[in-house]
MITI-541771 format. One line per field, with one value per atom (N, C-alpha, C): chain; x negated, y negated, z negated; residue in one letter; residue number from 1. Coordinates in pm, whole numbers, plus 50000, padded with zeros to 5 digits. Layout:
% MITI-541771
ch <- A; ...
X <- X; ...
Y <- Y; ...
Z <- Z; ...
aa <- A; ...
i <- NUM; ...
END
This chain:
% MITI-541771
ch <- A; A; A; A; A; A; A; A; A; A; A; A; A; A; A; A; A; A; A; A; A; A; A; A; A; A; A; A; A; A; A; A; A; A; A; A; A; A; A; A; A; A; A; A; A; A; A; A; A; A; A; A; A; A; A; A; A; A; A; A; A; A; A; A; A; A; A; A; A; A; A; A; A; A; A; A; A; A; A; A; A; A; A; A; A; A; A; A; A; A; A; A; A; A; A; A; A; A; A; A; A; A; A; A; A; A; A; A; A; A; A; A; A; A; A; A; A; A; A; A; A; A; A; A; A; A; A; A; A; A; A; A; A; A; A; A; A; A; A; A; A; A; A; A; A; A; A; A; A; A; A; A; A; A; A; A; A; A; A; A; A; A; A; A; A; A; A; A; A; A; A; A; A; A; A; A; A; A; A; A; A; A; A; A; A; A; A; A; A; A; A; A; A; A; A; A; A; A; A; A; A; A; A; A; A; A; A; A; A; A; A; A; A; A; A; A; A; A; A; A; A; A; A; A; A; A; A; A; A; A; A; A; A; A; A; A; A; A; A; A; A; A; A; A; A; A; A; A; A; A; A; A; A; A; A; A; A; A; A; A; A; A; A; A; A; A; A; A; A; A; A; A; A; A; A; A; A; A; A; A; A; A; A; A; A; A; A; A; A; A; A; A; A; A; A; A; A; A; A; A
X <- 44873; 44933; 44841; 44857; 44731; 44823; 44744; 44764; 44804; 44881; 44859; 44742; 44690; 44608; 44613; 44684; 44728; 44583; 44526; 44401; 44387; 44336; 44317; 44295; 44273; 44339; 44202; 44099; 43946; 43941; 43951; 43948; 44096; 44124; 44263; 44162; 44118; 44054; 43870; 43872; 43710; 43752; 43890; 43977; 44008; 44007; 44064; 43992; 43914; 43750; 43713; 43682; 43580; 43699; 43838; 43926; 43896; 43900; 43866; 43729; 43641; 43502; 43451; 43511; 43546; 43638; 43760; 43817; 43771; 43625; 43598; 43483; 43390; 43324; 43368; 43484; 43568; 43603; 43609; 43677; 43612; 43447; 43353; 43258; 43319; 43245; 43355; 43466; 43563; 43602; 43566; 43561; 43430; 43334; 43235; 43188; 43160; 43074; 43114; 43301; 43345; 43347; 43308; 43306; 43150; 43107; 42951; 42811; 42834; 42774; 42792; 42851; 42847; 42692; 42639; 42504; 42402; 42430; 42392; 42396; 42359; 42345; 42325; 42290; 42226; 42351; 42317; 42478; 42441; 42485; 42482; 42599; 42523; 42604; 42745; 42702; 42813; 42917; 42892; 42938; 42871; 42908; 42842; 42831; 42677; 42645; 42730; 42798; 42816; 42998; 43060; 43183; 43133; 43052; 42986; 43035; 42918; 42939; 43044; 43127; 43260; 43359; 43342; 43397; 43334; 43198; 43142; 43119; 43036; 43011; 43150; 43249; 43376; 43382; 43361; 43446; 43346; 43241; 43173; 43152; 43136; 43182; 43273; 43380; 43520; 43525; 43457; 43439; 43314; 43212; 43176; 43230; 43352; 43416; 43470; 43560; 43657; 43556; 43417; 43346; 43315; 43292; 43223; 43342; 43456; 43564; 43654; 43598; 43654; 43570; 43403; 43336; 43312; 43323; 43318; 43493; 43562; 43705; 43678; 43632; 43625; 43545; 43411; 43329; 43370; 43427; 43500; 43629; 43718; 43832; 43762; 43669; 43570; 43560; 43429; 43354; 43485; 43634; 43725; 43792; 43824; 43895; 43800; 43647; 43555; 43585; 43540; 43562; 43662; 43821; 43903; 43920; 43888; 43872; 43780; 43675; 43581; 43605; 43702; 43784; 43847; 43902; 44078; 43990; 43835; 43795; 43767; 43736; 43656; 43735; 43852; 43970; 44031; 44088; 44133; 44263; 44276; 44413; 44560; 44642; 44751; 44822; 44868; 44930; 45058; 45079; 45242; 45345; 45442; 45504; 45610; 45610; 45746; 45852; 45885; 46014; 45997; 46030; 46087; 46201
Y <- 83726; 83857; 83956; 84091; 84198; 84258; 84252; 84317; 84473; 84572; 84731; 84732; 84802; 84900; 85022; 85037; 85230; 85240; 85358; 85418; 85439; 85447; 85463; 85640; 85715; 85856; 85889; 85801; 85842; 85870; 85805; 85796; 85910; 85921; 86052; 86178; 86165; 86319; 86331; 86215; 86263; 86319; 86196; 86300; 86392; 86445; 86589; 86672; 86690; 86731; 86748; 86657; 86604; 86728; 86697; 86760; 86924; 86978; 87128; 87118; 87120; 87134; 87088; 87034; 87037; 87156; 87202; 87271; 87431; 87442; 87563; 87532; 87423; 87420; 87492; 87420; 87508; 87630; 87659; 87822; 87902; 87849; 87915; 87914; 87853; 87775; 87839; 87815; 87910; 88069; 88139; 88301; 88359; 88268; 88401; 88430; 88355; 88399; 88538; 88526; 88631; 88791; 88738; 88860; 88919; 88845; 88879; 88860; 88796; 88781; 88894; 88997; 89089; 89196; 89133; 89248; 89177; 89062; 89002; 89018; 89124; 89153; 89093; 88995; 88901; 88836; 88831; 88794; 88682; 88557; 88433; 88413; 88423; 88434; 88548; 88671; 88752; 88801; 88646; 88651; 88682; 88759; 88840; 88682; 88670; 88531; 88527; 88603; 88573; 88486; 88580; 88474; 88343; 88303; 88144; 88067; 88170; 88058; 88066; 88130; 88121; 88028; 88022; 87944; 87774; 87761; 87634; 87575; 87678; 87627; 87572; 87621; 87590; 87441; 87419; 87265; 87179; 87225; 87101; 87057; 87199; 87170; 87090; 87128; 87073; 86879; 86843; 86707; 86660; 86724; 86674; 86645; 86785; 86721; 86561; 86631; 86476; 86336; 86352; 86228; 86220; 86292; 86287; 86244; 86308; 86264; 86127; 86071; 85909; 85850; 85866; 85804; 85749; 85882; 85851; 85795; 85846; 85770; 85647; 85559; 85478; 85358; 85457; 85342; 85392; 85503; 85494; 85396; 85377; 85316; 85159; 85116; 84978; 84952; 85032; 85014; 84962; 85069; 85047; 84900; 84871; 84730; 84646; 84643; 84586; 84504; 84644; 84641; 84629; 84619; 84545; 84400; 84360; 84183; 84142; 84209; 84142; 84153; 84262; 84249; 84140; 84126; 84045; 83900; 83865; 83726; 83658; 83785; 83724; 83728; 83766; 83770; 83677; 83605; 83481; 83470; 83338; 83329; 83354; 83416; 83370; 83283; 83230; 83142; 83060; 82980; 82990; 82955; 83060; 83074; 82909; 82852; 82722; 82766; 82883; 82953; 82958; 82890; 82902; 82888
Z <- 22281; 22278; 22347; 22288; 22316; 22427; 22557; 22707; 22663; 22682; 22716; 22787; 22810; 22882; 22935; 23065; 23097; 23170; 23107; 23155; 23325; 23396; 23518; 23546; 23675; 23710; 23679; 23687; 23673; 23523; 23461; 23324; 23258; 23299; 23230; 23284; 23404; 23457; 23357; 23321; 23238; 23123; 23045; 22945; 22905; 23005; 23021; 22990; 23060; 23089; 22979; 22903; 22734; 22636; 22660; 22560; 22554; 22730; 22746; 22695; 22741; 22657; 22501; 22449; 22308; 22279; 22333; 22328; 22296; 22368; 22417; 22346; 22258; 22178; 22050; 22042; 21886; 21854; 21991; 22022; 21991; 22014; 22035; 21857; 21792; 21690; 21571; 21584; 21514; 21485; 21605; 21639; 21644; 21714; 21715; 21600; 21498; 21449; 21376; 21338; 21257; 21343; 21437; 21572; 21537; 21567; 21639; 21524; 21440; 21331; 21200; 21258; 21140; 21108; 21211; 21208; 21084; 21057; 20954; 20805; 20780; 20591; 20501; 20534; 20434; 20297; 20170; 20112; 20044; 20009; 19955; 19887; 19760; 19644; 19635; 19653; 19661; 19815; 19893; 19993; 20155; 20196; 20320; 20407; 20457; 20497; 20678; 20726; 20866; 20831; 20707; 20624; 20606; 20550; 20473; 20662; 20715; 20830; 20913; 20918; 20955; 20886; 20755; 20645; 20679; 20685; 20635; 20780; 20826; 20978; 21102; 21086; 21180; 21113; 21015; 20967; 20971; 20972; 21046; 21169; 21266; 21409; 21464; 21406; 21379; 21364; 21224; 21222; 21334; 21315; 21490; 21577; 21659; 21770; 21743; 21639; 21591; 21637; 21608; 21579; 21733; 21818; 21933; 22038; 22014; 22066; 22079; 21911; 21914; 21978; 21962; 22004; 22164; 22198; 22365; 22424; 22366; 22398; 22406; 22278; 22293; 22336; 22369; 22481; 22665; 22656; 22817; 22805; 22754; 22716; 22733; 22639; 22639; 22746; 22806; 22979; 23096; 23073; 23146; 23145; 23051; 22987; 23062; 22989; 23068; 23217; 23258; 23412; 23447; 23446; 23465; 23447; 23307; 23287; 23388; 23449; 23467; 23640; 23673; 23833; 23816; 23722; 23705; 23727; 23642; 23697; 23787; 23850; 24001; 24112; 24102; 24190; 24213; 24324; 24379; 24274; 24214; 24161; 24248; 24195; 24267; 24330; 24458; 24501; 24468; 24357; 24344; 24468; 24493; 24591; 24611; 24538; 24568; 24521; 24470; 24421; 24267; 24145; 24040; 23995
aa <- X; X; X; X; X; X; X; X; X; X; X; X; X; X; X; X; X; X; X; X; X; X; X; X; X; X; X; X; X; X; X; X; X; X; X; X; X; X; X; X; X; X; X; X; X; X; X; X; X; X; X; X; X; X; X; X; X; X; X; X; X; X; X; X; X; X; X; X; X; X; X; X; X; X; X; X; X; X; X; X; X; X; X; X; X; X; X; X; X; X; X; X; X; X; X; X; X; X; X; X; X; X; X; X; X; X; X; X; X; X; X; X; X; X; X; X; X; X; X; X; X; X; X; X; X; X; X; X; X; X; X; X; X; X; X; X; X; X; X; X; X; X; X; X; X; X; X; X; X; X; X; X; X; X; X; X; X; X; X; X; X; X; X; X; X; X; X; X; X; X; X; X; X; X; X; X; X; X; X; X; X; X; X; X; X; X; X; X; X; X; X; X; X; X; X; X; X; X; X; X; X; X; X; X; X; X; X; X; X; X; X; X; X; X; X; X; X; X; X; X; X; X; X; X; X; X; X; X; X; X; X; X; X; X; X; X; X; X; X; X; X; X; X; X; X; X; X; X; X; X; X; X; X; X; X; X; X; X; X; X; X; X; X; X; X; X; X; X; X; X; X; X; X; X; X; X; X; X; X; X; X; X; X; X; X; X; X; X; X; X; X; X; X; X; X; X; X; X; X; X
i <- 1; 1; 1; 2; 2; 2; 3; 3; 3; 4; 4; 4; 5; 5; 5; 6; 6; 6; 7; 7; 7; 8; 8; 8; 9; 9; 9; 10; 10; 10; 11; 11; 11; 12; 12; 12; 13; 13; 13; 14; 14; 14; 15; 15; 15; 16; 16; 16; 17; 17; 17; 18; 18; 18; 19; 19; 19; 20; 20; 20; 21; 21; 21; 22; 22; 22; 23; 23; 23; 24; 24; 24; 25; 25; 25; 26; 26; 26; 27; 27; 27; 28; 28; 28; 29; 29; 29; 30; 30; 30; 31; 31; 31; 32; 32; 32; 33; 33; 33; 34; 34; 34; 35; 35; 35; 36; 36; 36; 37; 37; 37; 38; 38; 38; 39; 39; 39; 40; 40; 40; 41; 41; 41; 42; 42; 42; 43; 43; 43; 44; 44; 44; 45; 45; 45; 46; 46; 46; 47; 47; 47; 48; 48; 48; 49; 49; 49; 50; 50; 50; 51; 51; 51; 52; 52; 52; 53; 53; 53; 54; 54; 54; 55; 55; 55; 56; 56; 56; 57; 57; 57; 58; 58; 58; 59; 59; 59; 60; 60; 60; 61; 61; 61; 62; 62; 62; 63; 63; 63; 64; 64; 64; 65; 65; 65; 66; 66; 66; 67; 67; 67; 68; 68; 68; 69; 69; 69; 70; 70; 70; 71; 71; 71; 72; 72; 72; 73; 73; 73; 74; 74; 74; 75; 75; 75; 76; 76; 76; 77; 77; 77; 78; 78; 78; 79; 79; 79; 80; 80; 80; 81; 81; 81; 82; 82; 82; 83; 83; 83; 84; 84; 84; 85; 85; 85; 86; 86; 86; 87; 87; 87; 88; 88; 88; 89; 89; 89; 90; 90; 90; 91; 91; 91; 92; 92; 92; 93; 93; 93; 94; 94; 94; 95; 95; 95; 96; 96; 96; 97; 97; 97; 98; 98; 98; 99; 99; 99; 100; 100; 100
END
């Protein structure tokens, strides 16, 4: 049978962390360009090029985070498990008390 695993306070606070700065990657990856990219004339295929990248550029940012986000979840999540099995071995067995 597969153990739970509740993350440790270290590992919820890097969480956190990774979520706001992704957070503020997107923010940043989603708005500016339709802000700040208008000095850009340039038109591709009809369409004013600072739209394209507001349009094309957010959704790939976007699947980046997604990818960067499973990824490291899940080798901090790994490393953690890790390093728990590998406390849990070297730790004196329990004593059975005489009480069943």
């Amino acid at each position: 049978m597969t153990e739970i695993h509740t993350p440790s306070a270290a590992l919820k606070k890097r969480q956190g962390r990774l979520r706001w700065i992704l957070l503020l990657i997107w923010f940043s990856a989603s708005f500016s360009p339709g802000f700040f990219a208008r000095d850009l004339a340039l038109e591709v295929n009809g369409w004013p090029l600072y739209f394209w990248m507001a349009a094309q550029g957010s959704v790939l940012v976007f699947i980046a985070i997604v990818a960067v986000y499973a990824w490291l979840m899940n080798r901090w999540e790994a490393e953690e498990v890790a390093a728990n099995t590998q406390r849990d071995e070297h730790s004196p067995p329990n004593e059975p008390s005489g009480r069943d």
